[in-house]
C-alpha positions, 0 to 999 in steps of 0.5 A: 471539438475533440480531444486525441488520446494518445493512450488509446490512439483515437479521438475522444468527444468532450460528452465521453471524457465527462461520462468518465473517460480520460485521456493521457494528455489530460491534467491529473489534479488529484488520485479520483483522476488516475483512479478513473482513468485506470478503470477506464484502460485496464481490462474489467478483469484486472480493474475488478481485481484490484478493487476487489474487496471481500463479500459486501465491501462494506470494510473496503468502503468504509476505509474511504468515508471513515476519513471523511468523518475526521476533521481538522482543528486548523491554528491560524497566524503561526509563519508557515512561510517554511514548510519541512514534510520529511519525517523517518521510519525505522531511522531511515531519514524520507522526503514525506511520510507517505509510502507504497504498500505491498500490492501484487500483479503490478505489470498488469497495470503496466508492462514495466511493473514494480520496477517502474513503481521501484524508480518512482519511489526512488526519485520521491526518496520514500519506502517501498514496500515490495510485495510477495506476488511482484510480477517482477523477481527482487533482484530486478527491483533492485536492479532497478532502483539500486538506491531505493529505499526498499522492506518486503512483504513476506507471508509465512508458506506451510513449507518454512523453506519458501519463506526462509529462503526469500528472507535470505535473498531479500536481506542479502539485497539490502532490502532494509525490514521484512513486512510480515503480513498477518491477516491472511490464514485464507484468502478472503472471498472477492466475489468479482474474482470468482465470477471473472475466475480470475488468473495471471495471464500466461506471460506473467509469473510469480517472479519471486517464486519462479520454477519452484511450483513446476511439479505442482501447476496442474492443480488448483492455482490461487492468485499465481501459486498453487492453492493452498500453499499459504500456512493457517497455522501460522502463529506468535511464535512464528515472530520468534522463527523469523527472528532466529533466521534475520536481522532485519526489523520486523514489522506486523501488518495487518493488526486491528486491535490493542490486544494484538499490539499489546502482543506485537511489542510483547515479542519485540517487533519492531513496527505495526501496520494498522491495516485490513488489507484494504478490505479485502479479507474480513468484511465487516472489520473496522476502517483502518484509521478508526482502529489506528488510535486505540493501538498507538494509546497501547503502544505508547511509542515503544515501537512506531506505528502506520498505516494504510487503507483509504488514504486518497489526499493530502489532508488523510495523511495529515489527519493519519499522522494526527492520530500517532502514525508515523507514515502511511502507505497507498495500495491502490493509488500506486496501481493508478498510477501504473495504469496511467504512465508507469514510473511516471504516473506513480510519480505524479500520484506521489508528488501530488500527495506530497503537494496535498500534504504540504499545503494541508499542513501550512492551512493547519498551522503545521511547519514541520511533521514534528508539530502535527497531533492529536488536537489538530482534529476532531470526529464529526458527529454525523 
């Protein structure tokens, strides 16, 4: 017997489909199938990049286990006959408390990009947010999506101009917080994309940054821009900058410690995102859920906290949200998604996330994400 893939226009025996392959017609049930399927149709040089982490992968890796090494308290005859998954972030009220984080380079995934993951998100009524090193430039996304919920990501450029001038575009478009992500004075070592020498390929730009690095495209490039156009230097007091230039809420990504959330609430942001990049700089970091509960001990509710890294079914963000995150946001799922069916398929993995959710909540005993804490889980001793 054989299965027609009407992705890859060809006829699929039941031994190939077991051996990893999936075919679009197929029943995605949980992530790990978009996951397969994304490796199986992306090209080894675009699927090697979005796995990437840095050196040995080890914090990648241990972003996944560290939440199988949770459990769960479940309370038993508590009328979970009505369940309510919708939560808010920043007062903005969200259907389930699960996001998109910044991830570039989305139309290597799928022709249409982040406009496609912008709808998606849009039809779920949950946060995107919208990366830097978006293949498609901000004014589409909105375009696109004109009632999305929507905060950038920014990163802080040796030329301050850069980096005011997208703040300037993005809070002009209604973008709703700016996402300033911290962890990257350089950009970790992902060994598959040095062996592959990986690059956009010609008919993709760094939409955001369009015609600003003609002058300079002869030297080295990294990930879409010219090599070293990232600031080191950047500092605490580069919070203040940002502050003097928007309105718009600032939120820290990349944290890891108490002392710097400490520090975060100390110079008035107005969020945290426990986050490692999703292993993809220091190697050798903690997981992200592991280092989620000394900062929300630290922040003691001034200021809310998520998180992202790992998060692969319904029972991660209920055991996230148990350890004080206010929402959690997926990287590499969003991207499966992609590869799979573009704004459909990013909506199957959220919805089956919400589904995951929901039912992960009602067998814990939880109604609504009010009811959800600390008691709810314990750490295995394994």
């Amino acid at each position: 017997m054989q299965f027609f893939c009407s992705k890859l226009g060809k006829t699929m025996s039941p031994e190939r489909l077991r051996e990893g392959g999936r075919c679009a017609d197929m029943a995605m049930v949980c992530l790990t199938d978009f996951e397969e399927y994304a490796k199986e149709h992306l090209s080894k040089a675009t699927w090697d990049y979005y796995a990437a982490g840095a050196d040995e992968c080890c914090t990648r890796d241990d972003n996944l286990l560290a939440y199988k090494r949770i459990r769960l308290r479940p309370r038993i005859l508590r009328d979970v006959s009505v369940s309510d998954t919708r939560t808010t972030v920043q007062g903005t009220e969200i259907s389930f408390p699960v996001g998109i984080a910044p991830t570039a380079f989305h139309c290597l995934a799928w022709h249409e990009g982040e406009v496609a993951t912008a709808r998606a998100t849009e039809a779920l009524n949950t946060c995107y947010i919208t990366s830097t090193y978006s293949t498609c430039s901000v004014e589409e996304i909105v375009a696109a999506a004109p009632n999305g919920y929507r905060w950038f990501q920014l990163y802080v450029y040796r030329d301050r101009k850069l980096s005011e001038q997208i703040v300037h575009r993005v809070e002009g478009l209604g973008y709703k917080a700016l996402v300033l992500t911290v962890d990257v004075p350089y950009t970790g070592k992902r060994r598959d994309d040095i062996r592959n020498q990986f690059k956009l390929p010609p008919h993709l730009k760094v939409k955001n940054f369009d015609g600003v690095f003609q002058q300079e495209t002869a030297g080295p490039e990294e990930y879409g821009i010219p090599a070293n156009t990232l600031d080191p230097s950047i500092s605490w007091k580069d919070v203040y900058w940002l502050q003097s230039i928007t309105r718009l809420p600032i939120i820290i990504k990349g944290i890891l410690t108490k002392e710097d959330a400490e520090l975060a609430v100390e110079h008035g942001v107005q969020g945290i995102i426990v986050s490692n990049h999703g292993g993809r700089q220091l190697d050798g970091g903690p997981a992200s859920i592991d280092a989620l509960s000394e900062i929300v001990e630290t922040v003691q509710g001034r200021i809310e906290v998520y998180v992202d890294g790992g998060i692969r079914t319904g029972s991660d963000v209920l055991k996230a949200l148990a350890l004080g995150a206010k929402c959690v946001f997926i990287g590499r799922p969003a991207v499966w998604g992609l590869a799979y069916k573009g704004e459909e398929g990013v909506r199957e993995v959220l919805q089956i996330l919400n589904d995951e959710f929901r039912l992960s909540m009602a067998l814990s005993g939880c109604r609504n994400v009010a009811e959800i804490n600390r008691n709810l889980i314990q750490f295995s001793r394994l």
